[in-house]
N, C-alpha and C positions, 0 to 999 in steps of 0.2 A: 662503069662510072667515069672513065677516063673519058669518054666521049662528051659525056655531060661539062666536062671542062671546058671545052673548044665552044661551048654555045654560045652564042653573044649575051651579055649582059642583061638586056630588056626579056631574053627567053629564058634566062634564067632564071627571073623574078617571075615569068607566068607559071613557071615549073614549080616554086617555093608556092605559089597562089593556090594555084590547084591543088596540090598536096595537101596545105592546109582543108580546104575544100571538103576535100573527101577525107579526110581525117576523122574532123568533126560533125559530121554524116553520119553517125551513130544512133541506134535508137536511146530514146529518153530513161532514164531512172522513173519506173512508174507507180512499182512497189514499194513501199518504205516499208522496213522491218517494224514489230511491234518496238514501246521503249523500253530499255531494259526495265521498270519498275512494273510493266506489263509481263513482260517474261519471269520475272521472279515470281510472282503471282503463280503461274504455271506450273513452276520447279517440280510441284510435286507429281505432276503426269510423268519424270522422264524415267528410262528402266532404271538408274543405278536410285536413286531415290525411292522407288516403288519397289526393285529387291530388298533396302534396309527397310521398309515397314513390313515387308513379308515377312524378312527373320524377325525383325519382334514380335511380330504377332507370333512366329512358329515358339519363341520361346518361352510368350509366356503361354502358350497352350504346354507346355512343357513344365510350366510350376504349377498349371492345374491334374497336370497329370501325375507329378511327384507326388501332390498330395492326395493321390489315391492308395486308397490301403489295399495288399497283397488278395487275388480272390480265396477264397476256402477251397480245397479238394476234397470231393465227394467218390468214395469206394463203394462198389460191393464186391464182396468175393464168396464165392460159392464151394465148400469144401464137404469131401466124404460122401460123395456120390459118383455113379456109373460103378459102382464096384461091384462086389460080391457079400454073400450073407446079407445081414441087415443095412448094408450100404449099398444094393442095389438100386437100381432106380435112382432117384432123384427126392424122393420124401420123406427121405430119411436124412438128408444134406445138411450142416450148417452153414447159413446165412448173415452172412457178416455185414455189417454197413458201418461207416466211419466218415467222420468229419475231421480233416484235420487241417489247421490256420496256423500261418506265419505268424508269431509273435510281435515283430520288431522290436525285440530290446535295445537296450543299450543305446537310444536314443536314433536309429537308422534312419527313420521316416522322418526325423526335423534336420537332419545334418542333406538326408534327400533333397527335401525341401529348400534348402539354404542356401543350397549348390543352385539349384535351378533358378532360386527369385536374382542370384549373382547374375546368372547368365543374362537372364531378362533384362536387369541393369544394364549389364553391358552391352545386349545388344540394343537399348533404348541412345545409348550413346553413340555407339557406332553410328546409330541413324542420323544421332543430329551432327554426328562430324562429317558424312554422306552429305548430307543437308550442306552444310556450310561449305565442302571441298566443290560439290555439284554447283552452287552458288557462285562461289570463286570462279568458276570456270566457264562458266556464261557469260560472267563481266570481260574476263581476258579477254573471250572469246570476240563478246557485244563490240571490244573498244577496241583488239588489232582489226575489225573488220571497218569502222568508222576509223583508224586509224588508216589502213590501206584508201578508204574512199578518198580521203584528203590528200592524198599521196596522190592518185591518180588526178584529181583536180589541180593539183601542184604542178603536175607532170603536163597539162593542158595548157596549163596557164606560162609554163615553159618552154612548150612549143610555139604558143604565141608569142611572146615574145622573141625568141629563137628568129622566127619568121618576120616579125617586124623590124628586127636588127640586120637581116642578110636583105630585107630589101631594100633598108635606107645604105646597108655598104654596097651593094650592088649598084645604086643609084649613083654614087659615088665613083665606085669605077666607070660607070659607062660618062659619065663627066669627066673624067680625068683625073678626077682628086684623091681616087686611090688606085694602088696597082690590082692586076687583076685578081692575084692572090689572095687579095682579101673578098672578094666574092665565092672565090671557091673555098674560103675558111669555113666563109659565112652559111652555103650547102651543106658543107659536112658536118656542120655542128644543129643542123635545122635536123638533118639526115638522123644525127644521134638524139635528140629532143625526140625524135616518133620514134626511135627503137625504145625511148626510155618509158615513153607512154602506150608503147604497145605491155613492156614489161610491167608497168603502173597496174595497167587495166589488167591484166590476167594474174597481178597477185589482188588485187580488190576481188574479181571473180572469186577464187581460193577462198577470202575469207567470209564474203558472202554463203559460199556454200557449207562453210564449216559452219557459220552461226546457224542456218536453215537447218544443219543436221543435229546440233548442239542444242538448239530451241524446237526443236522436233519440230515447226515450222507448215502448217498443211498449203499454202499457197508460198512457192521461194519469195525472197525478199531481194532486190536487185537495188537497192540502198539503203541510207543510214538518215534520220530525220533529223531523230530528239536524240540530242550529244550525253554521250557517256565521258569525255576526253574534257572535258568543261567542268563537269562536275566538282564541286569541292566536297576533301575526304570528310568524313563521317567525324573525325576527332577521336582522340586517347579514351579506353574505358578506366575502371581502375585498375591498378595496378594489382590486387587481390584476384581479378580473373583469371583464371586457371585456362590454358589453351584445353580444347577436347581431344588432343592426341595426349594430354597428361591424365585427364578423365577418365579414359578407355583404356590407360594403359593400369592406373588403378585402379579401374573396377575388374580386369583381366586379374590383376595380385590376387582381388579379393577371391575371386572365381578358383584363382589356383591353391589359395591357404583353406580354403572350404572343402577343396577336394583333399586336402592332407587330411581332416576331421574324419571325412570319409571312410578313406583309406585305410585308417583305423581303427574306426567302429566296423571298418568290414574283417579285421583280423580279429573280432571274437565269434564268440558261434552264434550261428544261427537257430534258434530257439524254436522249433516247431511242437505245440499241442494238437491231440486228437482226442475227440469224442465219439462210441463209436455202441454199435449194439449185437448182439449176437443172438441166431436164434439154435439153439439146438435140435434138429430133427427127430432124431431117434428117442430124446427123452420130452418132448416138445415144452422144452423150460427157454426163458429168455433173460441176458443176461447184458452188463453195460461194460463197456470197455473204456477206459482212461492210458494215455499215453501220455511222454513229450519224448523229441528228438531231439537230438545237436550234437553236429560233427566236433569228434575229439581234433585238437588242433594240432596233433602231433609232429605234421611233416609239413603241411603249408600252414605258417605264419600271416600271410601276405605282407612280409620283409620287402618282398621286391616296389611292391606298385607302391607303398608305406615310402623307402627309401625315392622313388621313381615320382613321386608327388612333391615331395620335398624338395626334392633339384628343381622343378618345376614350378615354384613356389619361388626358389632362388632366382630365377631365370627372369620370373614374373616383375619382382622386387627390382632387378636390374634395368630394366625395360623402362619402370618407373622412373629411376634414378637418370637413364641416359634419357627420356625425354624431355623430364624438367629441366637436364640441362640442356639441352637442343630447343628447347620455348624459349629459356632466356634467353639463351645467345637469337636467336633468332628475334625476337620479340626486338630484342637494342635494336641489331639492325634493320627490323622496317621503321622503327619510330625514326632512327638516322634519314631515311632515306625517304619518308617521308615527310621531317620536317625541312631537308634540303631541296626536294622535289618544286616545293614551293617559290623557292628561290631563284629553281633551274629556269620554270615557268616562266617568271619574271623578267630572268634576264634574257630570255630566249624571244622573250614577245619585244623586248627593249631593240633587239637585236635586229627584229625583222623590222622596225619602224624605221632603225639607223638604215638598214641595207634598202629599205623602199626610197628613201629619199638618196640614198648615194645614186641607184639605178638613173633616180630623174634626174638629178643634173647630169648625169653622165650623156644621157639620154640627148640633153638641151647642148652640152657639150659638144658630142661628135656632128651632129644637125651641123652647129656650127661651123665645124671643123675644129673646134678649140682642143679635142682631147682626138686620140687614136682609137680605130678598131678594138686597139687589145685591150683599152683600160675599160671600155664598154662591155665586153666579153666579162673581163674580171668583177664588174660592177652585177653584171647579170647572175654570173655564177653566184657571187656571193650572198647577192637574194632569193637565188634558190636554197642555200645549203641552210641559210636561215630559217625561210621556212620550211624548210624539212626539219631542222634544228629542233622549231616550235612544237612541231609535229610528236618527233622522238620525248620531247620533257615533260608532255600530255601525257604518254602514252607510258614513259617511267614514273610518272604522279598515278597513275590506276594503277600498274604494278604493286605500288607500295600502297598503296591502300590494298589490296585482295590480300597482300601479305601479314598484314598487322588485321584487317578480320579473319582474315583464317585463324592467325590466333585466341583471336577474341570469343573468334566459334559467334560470328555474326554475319552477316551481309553486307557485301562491300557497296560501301556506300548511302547505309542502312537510315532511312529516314533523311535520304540529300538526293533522289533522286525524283 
């Protein structure tokens, strides 16, 4: 680079020409991504969305299955044969047959039941929190990637002018009107402008590719059309809406106080009858058999899973307790931050109109000669960092909206897209 110093003036500026040149020699934006209100449309093709409808489907195959009643067992047993004297042979045998069915007393089969329609509950919620989380994460996704694209355009738009300022100071030096120094400021700050739009263009890339992977995507999307970053937020629901991590965490309670019921009706016995017939061989008389069974409960209680349910039940309750308050607190702060969002906007867009016109007289200034290199640089910076400014208060305004519909257990941006 040191060489590059010694070049005269007028070669200077062909060196700033050409760079731009080849810079912007890049192929076109030809693919536009679908708009997000197209992509939400889709949601449901992606895996984590189509895993939560599999488990509800598996669950409630699961309270049709609870409410099937225990099958019957069917005996025969064959007794008083192969032996000796009149129990030789096999025609002389008794023939036994028996029927015997699970009772379910004690209310087993509805407390079964009760557990499993829970689950299905809860896993019908999981889904739509699935739902809303996989939603949220598309918008992020949609709007840091349309966020990077205008970054990288910012980044263009900075090398240009970057490049228009070192060759009106260059011009200047080889006039005499300024010292050489300021030509070669003027290089190195054109030199940093294309490092910054190389680094522009390879995070827009990134999040290009994350949307294409995120929208499962079958042809890549290599820009952003129809703006997510523009959008205004969806607005406050009511305040009685329950976030769906307080939903899923009490329909989980419920799941786990149903399994205590359980628990319990599984510490009495199990009640089995039998119906059954007998035929006697040797006297060839036939005869009917009646039973019931049920384990005496002498040594297992089921104290343990009884006790073991009930922590479980506690634990459940807790979960409750610390989400609703982790909703509210969270719920203040996106409504904070989204009704301040608005504001940020406002005064972020105020900001870049102030810095557009500081640039142009600065601009008409140094032409002049009336103002210096440095207050031009300063005037240029500070209409970058504004719109980038802009850029960043867009992109915290869809933050705070994903964050106050996740709560809501809705879509960010639901019906403003």
């Amino acid at each position: 680079m040191l060489s590059s110093y010694r070049l005269p003036p007028r070669l200077a500026a062909g060196w700033a020409l050409a760079a731009a040149a080849a810079l912007f020699a890049g192929p076109a934006w030809a693919d536009p991504a679908p708009s997000y209100a197209v992509l939400l449309e889709r949601i449901g093709q992606t895996p984590s969305v189509v895993e939560a409808e599999a488990l509800g489907e598996a669950a409630e195959a699961r309270v049709r299955q609870a409410r099937a009643r225990p099958n019957p067992a069917l005996s025969v047993d064959i007794e008083n044969v192969a032996g000796s004297g009149p129990y030789a042979g096999f025609d002389g045998g008794d023939l036994s047959l028996s029927l015997t069915q699970g009772l379910e007393l004690w209310g087993r089969r509805s407390a079964r039941v009760n557990v499993a329609r829970a689950e299905s509950d809860a896993a019908i919620l999981r889904r739509d929190l699935t739902l809303t989380d996989t939603a949220a994460r598309l918008a992020l996704v949609y709007a840091e990637a349309e966020a990077a694209q205008r970054r990288a355009l910012l980044s263009e738009e900075a090398l240009s002018l970057a490049l228009a300022d070192a060759r009106a100071a260059l011009a200047l030096v080889e006039e005499g009107r300024e010292p050489l120094l300021r030509g070669i400021q003027a290089e190195s700050e054109a030199a940093a402008a294309r490092a910054a739009l190389d680094e522009a263009e390879a995070e827009r890339a990134a999040a290009l590719a994350r949307l294409n992977a995120i929208a499962m995507l079958p042809d890549p999307a290599t820009s952003i059309e129809t703006s997510l970053l523009d959008a205004s937020a969806a607005g406050l629901a009511g305040e009685d809406r329950l976030s769906p991590a307080v939903r899923v965490a009490e329909a989980e309670a419920i799941v786990a106080g149903r399994r205590v019921a359980v628990e319990r009706i599984n510490s009495r016995p199990d009640v089995t009858a039998s119906l059954g017939m007998t035929r006697f061989g040797v006297e060839d008389q036939t005869a009917l058999t009646f039973g019931v069974s049920l384990p005496l409960p002498l040594f297992d209680r089921n104290r343990g899973n009884i006790d073991a349910a009930r922590a479980e039940f506690r634990a459940a309750e807790a979960r409750v307790s610390q989400a609703r308050q982790q909703a509210s607190a969270d719920r203040s702060a996106a409504v904070a931050r989204l009704g301040s969002s608005g504001s940020r906007v406002a005064a972020a867009d105020a900001g870049v109109t102030s810095a557009e016109e500081a640039y142009r007289l600065s601009r008409i200034g140094a032409e002049a000669g009336r103002i210096s290199q440095l207050e031009l640089r300063a005037g240029r910076a500070a209409l970058i960092n504004a719109r980038s400014a802009a850029v960043d208060a867009r992109l915290a305004r869809v933050r705070a909206e994903i964050d106050l519909a996740r709560l809501e257990g809705r879509a960010p941006f639901e019906g403003k897209h």
